[in-house]
N, C-alpha and C positions, 0 to 999 in steps of 0.2 A: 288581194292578199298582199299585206306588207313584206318585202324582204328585210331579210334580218341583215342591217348594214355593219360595217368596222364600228367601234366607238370612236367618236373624236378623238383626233388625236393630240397630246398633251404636250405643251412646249414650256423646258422650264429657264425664265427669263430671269433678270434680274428684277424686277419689281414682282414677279411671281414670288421669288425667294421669302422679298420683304411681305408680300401678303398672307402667304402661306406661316412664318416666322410669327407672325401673328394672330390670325387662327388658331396656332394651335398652343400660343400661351393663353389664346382664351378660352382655350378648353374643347375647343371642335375636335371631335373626331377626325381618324383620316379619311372617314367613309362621308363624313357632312363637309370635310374642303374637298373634298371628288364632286359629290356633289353640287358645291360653289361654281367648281368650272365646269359642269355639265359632265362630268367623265367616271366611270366605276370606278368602283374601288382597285380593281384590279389593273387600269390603267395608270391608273396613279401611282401602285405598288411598284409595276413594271419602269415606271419612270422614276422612282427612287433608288431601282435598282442600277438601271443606266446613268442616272445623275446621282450623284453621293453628296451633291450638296443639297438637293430636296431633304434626304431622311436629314443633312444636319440641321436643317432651315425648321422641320417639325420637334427636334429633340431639345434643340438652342431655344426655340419660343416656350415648349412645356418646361424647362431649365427656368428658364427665367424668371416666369410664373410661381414655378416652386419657391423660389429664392425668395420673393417677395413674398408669397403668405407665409412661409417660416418664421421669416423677420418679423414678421406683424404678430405672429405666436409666440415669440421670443419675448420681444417688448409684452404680450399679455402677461406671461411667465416671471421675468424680471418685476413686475410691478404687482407679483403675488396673488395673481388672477386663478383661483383654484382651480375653475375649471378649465382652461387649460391648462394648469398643472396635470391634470389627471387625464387630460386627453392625450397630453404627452407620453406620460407612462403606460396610459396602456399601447399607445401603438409604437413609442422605441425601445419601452423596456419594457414589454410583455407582461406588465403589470396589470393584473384583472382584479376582478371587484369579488372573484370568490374566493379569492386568497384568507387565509389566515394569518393573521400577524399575530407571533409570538414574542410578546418581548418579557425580559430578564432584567429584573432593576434591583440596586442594592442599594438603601435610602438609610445613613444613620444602621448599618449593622443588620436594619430589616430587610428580608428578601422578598420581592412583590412578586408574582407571576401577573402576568396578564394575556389572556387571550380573548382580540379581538376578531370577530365572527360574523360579519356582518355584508349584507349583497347592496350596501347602499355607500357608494365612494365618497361620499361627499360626509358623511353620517362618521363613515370610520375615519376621514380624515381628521375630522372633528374630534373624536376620541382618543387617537390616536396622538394631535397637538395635546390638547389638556392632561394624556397621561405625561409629556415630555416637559411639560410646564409647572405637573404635580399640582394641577388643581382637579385630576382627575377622583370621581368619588365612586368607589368598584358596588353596586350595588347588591352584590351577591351576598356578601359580607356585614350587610347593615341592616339591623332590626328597626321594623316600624310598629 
């Protein structure tokens, strides 16, 4: 029968830093860089707590990551990429797809209602530009 030994124990160096710093802007877990060095998770915690620059070497690497897909989001966005337009809104400004938009237009004296109703983003985006462009044509209202 095996004894149950210490787990290795965890040294955090200066090229650990740089390894770890990058791991975790590529998205590893802290439990898959424990595992890298052979070490639980729990080891590695315990050593984040004693070394304050391990947690910043995991926080700086997922930072930097972010930084970079943002900017790549940004430029889609800038270059009027819908769909990330709308992946924006829904996850900064809590803009969801079963929202109703109400809008209130006053064209020449006439007063339009429009209420847009719809579970497809890309559909109401669509309706939503053409009523703002006024080539929108309300179907509700027109005899066939």
């Amino acid at each position: 029968m095996k004894k149950k030994g210490r787990t290795p124990s965890f040294k955090v160096t200066p090229e650990v830093l740089k390894e770890v710093e990058v791991m975790a802007g590529n998205g590893l877990t802290q439990i898959q860089i424990a595992a890298y060095y052979g070490v639980t998770y729990a080891t590695l915690n315990n050593a984040k707590i004693r070394d304050k620059s391990l947690d910043f070497a995991i926080k700086k690497g997922k930072s930097k990551s972010i930084l970079f897909v943002t900017g790549k989001l940004m430029e889609k966005i800038k270059q009027g990429n819908l769909s990330a337009i709308i992946f924006y809104l829904k996850t900064q400004a809590g803009w969801n797809e079963k929202s109703t938009l109400e809008l209130k237009d006053k064209i020449k004296s006439k007063k339009s209602d429009y209420k847009l109703d719809t579970m497809d983003a890309i559909e109401a985006s669509k309706i939503y530009q053409s009523i703002m462009t006024g080539s929108y044509k309300d179907e509700r209202n027109s005899s066939s």
